[in-house]
ZAMAR-149894 format. One record per atom (N, C-alpha, C, O, CB): x negated, y negated, z. Coordinates in steps of 0.02 Angstrom, whole numbers, plus 32768, in hexadecimal, padded with zeros to 4 digits. Atoms other than C-alpha are relative to their C-alpha. Glycine has a CB too. Layout:
BEGIN
XYZ;...
REM end
This chain:
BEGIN
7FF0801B8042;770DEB398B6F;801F80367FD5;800B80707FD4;7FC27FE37FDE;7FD97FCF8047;7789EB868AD5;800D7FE67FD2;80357FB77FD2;803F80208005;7FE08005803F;7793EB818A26;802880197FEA;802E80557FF4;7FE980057FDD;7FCA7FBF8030;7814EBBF89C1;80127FDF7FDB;802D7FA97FDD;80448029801A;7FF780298033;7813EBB08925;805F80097FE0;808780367FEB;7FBE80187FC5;7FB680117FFE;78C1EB7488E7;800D80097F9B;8043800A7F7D;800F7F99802C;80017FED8038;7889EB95882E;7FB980157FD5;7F847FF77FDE;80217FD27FE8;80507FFA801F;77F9EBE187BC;8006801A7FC1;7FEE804F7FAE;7FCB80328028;7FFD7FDB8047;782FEBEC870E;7FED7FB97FDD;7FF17F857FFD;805680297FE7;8028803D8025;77DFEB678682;80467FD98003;80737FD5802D;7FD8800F7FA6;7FE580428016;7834EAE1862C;8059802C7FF8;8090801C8010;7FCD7FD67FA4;7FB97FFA801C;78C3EB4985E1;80358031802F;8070803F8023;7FF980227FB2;7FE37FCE7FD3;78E2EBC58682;800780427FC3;801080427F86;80547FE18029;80017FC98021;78DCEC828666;804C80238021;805D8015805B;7FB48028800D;7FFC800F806B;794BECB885FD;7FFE7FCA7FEF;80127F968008;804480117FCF;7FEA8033803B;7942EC5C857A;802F800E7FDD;803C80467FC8;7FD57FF37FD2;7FC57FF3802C;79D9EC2F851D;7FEB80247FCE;7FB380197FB6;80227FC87FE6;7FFB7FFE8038;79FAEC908496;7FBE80547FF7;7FCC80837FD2;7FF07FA77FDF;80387FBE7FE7;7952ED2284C5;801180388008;804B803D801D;7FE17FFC803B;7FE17FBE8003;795DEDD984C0;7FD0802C801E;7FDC80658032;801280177FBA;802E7FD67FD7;78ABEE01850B;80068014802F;80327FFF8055;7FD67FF1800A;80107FD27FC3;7878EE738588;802D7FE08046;805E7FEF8067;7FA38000800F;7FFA804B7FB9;7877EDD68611;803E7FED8010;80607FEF8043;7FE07FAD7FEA;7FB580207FE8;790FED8385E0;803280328001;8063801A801E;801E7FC67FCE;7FD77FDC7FE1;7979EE2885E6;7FFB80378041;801A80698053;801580177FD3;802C7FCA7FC5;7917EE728676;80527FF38043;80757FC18049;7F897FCC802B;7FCC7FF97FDF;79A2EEAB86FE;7FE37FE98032;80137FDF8056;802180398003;802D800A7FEE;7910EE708772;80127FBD8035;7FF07F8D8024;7FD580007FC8;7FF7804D7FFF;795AEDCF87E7;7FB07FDB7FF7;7FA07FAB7FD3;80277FE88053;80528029800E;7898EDA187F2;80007FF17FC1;7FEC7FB77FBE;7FB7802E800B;7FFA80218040;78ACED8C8730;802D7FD57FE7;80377FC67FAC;800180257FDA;7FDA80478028;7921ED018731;7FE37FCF8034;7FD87FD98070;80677FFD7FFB;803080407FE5;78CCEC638762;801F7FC87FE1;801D7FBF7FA4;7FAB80027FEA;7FEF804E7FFA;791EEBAF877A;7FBB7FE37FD1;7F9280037FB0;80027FDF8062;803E80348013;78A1EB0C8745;7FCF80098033;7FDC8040804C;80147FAE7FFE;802980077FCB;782AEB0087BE;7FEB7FD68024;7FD17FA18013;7FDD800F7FF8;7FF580317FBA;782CEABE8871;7FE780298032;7FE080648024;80527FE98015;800E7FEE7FD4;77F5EAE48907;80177FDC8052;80037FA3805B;7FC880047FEC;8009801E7FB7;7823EABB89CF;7FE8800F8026;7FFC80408045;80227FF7801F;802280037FC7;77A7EA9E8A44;801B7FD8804F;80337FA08057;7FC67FE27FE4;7FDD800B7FB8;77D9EA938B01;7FD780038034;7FCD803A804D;8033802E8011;802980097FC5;7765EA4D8B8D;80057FC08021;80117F868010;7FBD800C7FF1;7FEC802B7FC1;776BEA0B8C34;803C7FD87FF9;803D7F9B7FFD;7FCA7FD08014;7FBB80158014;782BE9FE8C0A;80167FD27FCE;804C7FB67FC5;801B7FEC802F;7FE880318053;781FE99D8B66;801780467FD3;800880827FD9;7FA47FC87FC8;7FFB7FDA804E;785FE9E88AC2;7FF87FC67FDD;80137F8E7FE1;804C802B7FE5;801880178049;780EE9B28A2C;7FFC80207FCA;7FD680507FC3;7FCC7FEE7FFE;7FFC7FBB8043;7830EA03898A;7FD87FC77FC4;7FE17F8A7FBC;807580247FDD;801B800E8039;77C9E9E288F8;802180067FB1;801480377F8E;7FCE80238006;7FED8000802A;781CE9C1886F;803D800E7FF9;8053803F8018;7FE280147FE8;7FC17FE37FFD;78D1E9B68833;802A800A7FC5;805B7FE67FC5;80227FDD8027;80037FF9802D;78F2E9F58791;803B80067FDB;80657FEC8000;7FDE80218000;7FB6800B8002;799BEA05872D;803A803E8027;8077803F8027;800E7FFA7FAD;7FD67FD77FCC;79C2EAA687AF;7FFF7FF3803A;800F801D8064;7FF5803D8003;7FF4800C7FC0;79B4EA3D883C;802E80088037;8020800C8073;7FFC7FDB7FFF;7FC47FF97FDD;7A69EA4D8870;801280388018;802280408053;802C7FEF7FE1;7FF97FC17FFE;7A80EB01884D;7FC8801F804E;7FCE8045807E;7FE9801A7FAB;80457FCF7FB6;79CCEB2188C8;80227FE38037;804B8000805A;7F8F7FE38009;7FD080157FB3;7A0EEABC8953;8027801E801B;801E802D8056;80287FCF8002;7FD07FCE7FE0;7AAAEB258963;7FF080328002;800880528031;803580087FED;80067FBF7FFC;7A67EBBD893B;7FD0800B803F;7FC880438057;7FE6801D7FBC;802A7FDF7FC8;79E9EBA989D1;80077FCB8048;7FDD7FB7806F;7FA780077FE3;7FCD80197FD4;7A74EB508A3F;7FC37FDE8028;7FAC7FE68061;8039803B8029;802E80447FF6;79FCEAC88A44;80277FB98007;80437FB47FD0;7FCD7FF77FBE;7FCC80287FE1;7A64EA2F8A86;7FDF7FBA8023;7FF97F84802E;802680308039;80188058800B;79D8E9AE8AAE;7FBC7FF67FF3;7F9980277FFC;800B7FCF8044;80517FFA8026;7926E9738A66;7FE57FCB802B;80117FAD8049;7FF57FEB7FA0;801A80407FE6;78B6E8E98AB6;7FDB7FDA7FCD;7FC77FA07FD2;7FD3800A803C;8031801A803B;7858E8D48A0F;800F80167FC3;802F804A7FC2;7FBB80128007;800A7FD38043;784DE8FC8955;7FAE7FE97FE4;7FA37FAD7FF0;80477FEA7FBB;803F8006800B;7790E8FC8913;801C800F7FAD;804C80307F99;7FC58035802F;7FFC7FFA8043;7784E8F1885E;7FC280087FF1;7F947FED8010;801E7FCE7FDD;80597FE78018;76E7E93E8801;80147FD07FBB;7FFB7F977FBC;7FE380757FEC;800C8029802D;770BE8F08769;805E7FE47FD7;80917FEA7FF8;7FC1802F7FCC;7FB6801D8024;77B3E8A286E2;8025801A7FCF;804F80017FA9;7FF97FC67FE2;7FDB7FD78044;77E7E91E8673;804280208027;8040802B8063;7FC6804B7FD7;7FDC7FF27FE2;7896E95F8686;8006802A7FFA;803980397FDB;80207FED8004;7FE17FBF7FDA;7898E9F686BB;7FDA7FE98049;7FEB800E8077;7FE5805D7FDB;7FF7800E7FB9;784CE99E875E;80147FD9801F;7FF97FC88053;7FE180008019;7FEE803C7FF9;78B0E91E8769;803F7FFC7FF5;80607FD28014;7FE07FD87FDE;7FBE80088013;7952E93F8719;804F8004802D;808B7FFC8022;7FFE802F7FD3;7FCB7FDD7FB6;79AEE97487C2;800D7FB98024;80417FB38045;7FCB80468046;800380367FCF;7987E8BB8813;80487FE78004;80517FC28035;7FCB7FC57FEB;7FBA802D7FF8;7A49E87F87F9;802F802C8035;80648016804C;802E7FF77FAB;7FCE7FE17FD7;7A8AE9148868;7FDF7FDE804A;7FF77FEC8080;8003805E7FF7;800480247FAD;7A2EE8A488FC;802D7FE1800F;80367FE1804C;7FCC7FD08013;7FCE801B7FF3;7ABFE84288F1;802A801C8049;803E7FF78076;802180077FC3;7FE37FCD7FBF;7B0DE8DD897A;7FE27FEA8054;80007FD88086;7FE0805C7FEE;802E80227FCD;7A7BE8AF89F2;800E7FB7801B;800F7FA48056;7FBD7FFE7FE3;7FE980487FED;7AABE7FB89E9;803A7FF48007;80397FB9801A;7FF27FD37FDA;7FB87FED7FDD;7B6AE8158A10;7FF3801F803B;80088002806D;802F80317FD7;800180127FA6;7B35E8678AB0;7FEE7FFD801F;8006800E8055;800D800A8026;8031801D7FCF;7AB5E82F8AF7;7FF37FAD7FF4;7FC87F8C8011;7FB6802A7FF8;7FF880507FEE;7AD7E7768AD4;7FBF7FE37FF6;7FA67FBD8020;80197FF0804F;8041800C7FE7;7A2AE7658A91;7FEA7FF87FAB;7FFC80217F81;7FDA80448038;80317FEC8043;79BBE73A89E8;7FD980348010;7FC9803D804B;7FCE7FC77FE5;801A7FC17FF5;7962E7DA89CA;7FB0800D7FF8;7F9F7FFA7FC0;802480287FD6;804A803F8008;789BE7BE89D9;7FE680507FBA;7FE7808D7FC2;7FAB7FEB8077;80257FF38021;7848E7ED8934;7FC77FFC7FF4;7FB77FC47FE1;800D7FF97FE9;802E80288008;779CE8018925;7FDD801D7FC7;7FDE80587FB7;7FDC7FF5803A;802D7FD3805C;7723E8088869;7FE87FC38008;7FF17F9D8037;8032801B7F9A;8031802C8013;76AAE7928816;80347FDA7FF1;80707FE57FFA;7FC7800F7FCD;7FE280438029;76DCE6F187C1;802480077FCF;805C7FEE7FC8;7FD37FD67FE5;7FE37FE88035;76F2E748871F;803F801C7FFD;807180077FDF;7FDD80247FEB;7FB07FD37FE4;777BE7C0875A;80267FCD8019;805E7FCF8000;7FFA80408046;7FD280397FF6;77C8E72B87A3;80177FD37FC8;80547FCD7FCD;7FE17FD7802D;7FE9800B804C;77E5E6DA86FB;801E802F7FF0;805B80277FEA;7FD17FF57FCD;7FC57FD28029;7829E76C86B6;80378009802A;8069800C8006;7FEB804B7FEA;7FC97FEF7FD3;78A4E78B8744;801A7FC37FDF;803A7FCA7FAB;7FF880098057;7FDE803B8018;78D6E6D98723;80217FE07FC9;803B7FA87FC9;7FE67FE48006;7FF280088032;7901E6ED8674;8029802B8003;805C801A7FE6;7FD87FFD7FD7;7FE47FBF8005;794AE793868D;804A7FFC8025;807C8018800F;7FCE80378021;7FE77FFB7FE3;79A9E7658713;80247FBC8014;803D7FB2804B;7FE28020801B;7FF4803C7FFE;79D8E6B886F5;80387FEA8024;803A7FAF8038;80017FEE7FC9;7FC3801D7FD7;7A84E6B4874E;7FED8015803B;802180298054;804C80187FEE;80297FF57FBE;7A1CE6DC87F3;7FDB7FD0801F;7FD27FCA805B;7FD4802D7FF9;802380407FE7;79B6E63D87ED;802E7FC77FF5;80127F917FFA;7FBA7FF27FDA;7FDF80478013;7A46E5BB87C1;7FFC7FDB803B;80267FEB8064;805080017FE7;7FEE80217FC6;7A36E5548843;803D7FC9800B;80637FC0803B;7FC77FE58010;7FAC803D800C;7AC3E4BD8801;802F80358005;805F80218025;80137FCB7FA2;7FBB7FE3800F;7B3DE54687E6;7FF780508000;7FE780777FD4;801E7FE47FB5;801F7FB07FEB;7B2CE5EF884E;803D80307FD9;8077802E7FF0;7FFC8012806A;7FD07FDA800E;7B89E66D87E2;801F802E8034;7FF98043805F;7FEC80207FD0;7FE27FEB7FAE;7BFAE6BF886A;7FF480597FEF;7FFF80737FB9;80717FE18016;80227FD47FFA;7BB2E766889D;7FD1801E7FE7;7FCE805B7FE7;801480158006;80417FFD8012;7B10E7598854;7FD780138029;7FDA7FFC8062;7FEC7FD07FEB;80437FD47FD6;7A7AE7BD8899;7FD17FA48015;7FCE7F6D7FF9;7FBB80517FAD;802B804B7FDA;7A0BE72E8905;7FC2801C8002;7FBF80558018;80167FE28058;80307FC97FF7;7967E76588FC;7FD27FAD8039;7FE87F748036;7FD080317F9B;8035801B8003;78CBE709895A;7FB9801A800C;7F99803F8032;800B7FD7801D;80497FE48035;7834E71588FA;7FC07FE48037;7FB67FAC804F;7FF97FC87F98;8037800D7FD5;7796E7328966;7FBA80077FD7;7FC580357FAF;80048031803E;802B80128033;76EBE7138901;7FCF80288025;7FB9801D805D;7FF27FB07FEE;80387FDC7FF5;766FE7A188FA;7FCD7FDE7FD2;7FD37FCC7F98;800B804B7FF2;8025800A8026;75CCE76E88DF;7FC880517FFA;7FC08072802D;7FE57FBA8017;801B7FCB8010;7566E80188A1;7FCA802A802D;7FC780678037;7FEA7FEE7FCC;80427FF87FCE;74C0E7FA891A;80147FDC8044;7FEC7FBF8069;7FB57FD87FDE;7FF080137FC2;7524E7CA89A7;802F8030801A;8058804B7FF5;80197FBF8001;7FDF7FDD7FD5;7570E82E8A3C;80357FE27FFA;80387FB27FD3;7FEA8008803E;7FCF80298008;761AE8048A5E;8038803D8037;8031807A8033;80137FED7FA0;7FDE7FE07FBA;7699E8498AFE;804E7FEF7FD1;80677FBE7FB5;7FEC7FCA8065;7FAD800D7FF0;7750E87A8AEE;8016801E8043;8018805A8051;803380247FC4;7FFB7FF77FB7;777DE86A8BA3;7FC880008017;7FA17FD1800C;801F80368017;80547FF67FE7;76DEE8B18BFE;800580327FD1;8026805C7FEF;7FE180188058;800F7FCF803A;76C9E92A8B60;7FCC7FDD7FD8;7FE87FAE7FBB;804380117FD0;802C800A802D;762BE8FD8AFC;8007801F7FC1;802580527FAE;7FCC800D8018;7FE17FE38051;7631E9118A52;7FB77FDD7FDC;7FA77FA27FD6;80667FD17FD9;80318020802D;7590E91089E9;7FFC800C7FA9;7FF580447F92;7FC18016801E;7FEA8010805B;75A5E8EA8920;7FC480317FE6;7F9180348007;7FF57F967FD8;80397FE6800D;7536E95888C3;80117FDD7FAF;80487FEA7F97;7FF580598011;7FEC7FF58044;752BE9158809;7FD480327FD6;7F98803B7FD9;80017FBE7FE0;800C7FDD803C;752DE98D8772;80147FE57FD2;80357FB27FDD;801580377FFC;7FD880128044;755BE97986B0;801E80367FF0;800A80707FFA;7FDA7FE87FC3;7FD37FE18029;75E4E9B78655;7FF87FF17FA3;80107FC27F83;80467FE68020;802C801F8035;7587E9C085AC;7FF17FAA800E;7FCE7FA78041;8029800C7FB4;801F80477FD6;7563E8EF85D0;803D7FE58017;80457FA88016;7FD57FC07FCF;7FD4802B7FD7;75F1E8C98622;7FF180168057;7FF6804F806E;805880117FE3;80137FEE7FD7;75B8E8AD86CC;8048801B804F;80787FFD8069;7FCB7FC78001;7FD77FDB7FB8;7614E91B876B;7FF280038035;7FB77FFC8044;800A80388004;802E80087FCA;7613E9258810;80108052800F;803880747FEF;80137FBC8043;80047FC77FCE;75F8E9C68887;80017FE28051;7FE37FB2806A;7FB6802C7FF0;800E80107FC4;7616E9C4892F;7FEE802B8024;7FF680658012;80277FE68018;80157FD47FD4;75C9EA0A89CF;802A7FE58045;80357FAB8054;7FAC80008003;7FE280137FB4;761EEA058A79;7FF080338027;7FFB806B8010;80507FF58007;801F7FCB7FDB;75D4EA688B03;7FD280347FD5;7FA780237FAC;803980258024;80387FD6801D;7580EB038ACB;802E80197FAF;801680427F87;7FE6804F8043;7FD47FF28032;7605EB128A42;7FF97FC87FBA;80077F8C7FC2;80487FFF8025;8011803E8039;75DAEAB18989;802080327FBB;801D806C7FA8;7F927FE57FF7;7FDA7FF78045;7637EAB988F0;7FEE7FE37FD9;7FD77FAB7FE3;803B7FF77FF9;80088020804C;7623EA9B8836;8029800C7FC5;803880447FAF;7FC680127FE7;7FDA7FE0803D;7681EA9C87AA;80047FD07FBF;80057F947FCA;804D80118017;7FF780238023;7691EA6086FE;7FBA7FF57FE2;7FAE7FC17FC2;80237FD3801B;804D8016800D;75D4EA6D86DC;7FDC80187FE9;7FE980547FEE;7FDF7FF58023;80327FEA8024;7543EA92867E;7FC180087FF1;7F9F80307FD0;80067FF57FE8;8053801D7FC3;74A4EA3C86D7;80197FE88031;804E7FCC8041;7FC47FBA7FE7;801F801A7FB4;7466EA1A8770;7FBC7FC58006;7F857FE18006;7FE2804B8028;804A80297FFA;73D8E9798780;7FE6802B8027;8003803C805B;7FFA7FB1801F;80437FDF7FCB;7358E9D387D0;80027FE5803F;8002800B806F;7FB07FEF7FE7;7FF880267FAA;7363E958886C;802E801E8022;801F803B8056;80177FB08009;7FC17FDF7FD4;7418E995889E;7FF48035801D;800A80388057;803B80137FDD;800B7FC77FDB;73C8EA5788BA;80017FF68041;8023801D8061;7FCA801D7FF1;801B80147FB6;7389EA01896A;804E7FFB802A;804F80128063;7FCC7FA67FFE;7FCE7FF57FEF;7452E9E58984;8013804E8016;8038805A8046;801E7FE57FD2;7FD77FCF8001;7478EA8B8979;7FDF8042802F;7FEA807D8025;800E800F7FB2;80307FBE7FCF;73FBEAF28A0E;803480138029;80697FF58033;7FB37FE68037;7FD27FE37FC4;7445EB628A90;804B7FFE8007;80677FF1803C;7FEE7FE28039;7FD27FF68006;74E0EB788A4F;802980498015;800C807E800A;7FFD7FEC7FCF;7FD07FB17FE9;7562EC118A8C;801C7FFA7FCE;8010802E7FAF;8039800C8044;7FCD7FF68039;75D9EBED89FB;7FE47FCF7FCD;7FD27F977FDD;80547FEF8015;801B8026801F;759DEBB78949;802E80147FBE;8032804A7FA1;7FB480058004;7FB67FEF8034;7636EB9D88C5;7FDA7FE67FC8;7FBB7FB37FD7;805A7FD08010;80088019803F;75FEEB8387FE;802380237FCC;803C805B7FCB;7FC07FFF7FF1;7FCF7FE58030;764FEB898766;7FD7802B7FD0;7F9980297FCD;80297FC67FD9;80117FE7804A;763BEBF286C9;803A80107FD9;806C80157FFD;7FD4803F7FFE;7FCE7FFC801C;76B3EC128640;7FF280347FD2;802480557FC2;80167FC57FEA;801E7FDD8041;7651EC7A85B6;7FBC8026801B;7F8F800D803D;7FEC7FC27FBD;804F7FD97FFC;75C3ED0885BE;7FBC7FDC7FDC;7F847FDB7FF5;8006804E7FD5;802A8020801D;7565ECA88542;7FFA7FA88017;801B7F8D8043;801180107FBB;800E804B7FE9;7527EBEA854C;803C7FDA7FCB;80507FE77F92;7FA07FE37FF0;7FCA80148009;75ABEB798541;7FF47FB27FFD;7FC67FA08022;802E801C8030;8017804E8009;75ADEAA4850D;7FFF7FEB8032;7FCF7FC88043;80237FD17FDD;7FFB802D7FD3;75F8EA7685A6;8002801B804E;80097FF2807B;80397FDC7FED;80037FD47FC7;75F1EB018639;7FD6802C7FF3;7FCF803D7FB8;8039801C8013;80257FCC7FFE;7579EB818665;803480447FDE;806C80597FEB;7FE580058051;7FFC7FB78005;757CEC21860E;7FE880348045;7FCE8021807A;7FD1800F7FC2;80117FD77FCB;7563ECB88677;7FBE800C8028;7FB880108065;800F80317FEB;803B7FFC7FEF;74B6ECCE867E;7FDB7FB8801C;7FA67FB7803C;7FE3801D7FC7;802B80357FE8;7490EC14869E;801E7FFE8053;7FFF7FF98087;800A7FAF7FCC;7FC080007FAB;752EEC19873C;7FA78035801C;7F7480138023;808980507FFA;80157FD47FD7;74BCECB3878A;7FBC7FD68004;7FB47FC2803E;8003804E7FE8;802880257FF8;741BEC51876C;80087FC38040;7FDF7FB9806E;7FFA7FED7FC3;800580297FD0;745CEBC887D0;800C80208052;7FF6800E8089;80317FCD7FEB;80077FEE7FB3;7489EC2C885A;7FE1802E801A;7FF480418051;8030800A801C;802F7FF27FE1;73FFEC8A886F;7FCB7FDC8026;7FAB7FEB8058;7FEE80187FE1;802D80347FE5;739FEBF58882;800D7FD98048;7FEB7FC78077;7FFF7FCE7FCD;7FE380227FB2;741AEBAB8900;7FF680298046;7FE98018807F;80577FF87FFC;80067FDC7FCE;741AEC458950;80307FF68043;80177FF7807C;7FC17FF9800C;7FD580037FBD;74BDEC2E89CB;801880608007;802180907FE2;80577FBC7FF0;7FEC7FBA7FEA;74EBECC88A1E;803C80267FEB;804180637FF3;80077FFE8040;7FDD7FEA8023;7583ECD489C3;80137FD47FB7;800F7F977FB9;802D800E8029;7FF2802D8030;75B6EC988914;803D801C7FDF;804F80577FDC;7FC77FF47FD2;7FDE7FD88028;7638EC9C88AD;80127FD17FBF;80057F957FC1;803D801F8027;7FF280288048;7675EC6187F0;80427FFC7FF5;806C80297FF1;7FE2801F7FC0;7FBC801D8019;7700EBF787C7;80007FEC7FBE;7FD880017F95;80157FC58025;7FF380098045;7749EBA68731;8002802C7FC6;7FFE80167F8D;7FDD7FDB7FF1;80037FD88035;7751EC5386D4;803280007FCA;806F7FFC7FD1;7FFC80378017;7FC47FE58047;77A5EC71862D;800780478002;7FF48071802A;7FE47FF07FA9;7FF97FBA8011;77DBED0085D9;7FD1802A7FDB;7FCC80677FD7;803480047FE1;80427FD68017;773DED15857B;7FD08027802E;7FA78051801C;7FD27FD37FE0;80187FC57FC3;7702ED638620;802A803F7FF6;8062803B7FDD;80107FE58056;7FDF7FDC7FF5;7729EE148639;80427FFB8044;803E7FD18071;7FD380297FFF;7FF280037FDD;77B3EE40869A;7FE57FF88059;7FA98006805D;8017801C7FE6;80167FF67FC8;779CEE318767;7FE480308019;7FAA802B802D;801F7FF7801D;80307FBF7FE7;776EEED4879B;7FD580187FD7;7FAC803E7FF1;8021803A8011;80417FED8027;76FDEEF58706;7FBD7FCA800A;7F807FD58008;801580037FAD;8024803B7FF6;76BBEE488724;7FEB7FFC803F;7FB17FE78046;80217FC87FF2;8040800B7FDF;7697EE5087D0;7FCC80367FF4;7F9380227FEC;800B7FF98047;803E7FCF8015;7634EF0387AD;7FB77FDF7FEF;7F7F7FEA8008;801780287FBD;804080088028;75C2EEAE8740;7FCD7FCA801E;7F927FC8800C;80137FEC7FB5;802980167FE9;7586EE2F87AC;7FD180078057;7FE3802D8084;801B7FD27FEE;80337FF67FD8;74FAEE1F882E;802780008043;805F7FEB8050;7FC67FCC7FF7;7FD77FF97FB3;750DEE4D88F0;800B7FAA8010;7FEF7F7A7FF6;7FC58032804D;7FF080517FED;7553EDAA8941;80357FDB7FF0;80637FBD800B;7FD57FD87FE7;7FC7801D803E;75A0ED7C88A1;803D80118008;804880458026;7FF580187FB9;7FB27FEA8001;7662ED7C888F;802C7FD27FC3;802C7F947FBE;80247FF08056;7FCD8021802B;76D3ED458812;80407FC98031;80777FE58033;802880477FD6;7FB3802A7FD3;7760ECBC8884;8042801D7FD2;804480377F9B;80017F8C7FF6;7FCA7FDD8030;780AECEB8855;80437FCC8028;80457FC98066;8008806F800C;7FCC80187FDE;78AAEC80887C;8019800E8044;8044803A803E;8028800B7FE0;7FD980007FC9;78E4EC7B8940;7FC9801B8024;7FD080228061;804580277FFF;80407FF67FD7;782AECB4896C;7FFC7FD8803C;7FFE7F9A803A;7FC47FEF7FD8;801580537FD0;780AEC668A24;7FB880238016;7FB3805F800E;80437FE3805E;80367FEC7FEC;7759EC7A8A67;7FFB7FD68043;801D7FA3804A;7FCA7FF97FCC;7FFE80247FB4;772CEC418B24;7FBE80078006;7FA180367FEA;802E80228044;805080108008;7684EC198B3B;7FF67FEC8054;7FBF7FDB8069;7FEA7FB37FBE;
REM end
């Protein structure tokens, strides 16, 4: 199994327009960070999690050329905003493109993306998507790939996490129900977000991120979704625990 993450910068990607800090003029490539995505690759599936409005840009940049899935954690657009470059996928592979999220995320796609669902009157080269229905406490296979939902909140908007093999991701989050921990044993790779040293409305601050993965305890971890209110990369990884790692754009890990 391989991840690689395809992006790990928040909502606004690092830099930020218009920024002059440390981060955003760091000469550093680890300090520039896309939205955040990730592709996971087992028993010859690719599944990438999430496809945000640098979907297009990651694809080429990691001469990525075909997917079997897109997993959606939750509907905000920066993970979502990329879905119209599937259109490429469906030119040549002759195929609707299988989406899978809750119910909710399916409404919003459908509003968002309204010339995608016309069915009387297909706007001509419109992205085709079809929408596969995660339920939260249910397993769920792309191909022979298992895929188990972990839910978290994003202050109360509820998210998903996923686990596939010994590899589980999170992002976008701020709790964990206590039940999900039982998801997350004997892990080799354990991805969570943080954005801020301090506690934050809608993502772990720093100290709560390390909390959780002490508890998880996978043999390796690392933190996505960073901003620029993190120190730079190499000061930033310094400061954290053995194991720990900061992800950084074009990261692949093999498990």
């Amino acid at each position: 199994m391989r991840i690689t993450f395809f992006g790990t910068g928040t909502s606004q990607g690092v830099p930020v327009i218009g920024c002059h800090c440390p981060v955003c003029s760091s000469a550093d490539p680890r300090d520039v960070r896309l939205r955040t995505s990730a592709l996971i690759e087992a028993m010859g599936q690719k599944i990438l999690i999430d496809a945000g409005p640098d979907f297009r840009y990651q694809m080429l940049r990691s001469h990525t050329d075909h997917l079997d899935a897109i997993l959606l954690t939750h509907n905000h657009k920066d993970h979502t905003g990329g879905l119209d470059d599937v259109r490429a996928i469906n030119f040549l592979e002759k195929r609707s493109f299988p989406i899978y999220c809750e119910e909710y995320v399916q409404e919003s796609l459908k509003m968002e993306y309204a010339y995608a669902f016309d069915v009387d009157k297909i706007y001509p080269g419109s992205p085709r998507f079809l929408l596969q229905t995660i339920r939260p406490y249910e397993d769920f296979f792309v191909g022979g790939v298992k895929v188990t939902p972990i839910r978290a909140y994003h202050a109360k908007l509820p998210v998903l996490g996923f686990r596939i093999g010994t590899i589980a991701y999170l992002t976008d989050a701020n709790s964990i129900p206590e039940e999900e921990f039982e998801k997350l044993r004997g892990l080799d790779v354990f991805v969570i977000n943080c954005v801020t040293y301090n506690p934050h409305p809608s993502h772990f601050g720093l100290h709560e991120a390390l909390s959780v993965i002490e508890r998880v305890g996978a043999k390796t971890s690392y933190i996505t979704h960073i901003s620029h209110a993190l120190a730079p990369y190499l000061q930033f990884a310094a400061s954290l625990p053995r194991g720990v790692f900061p992800a950084y754009d074009t990261l692949s890990v093999e498990v």
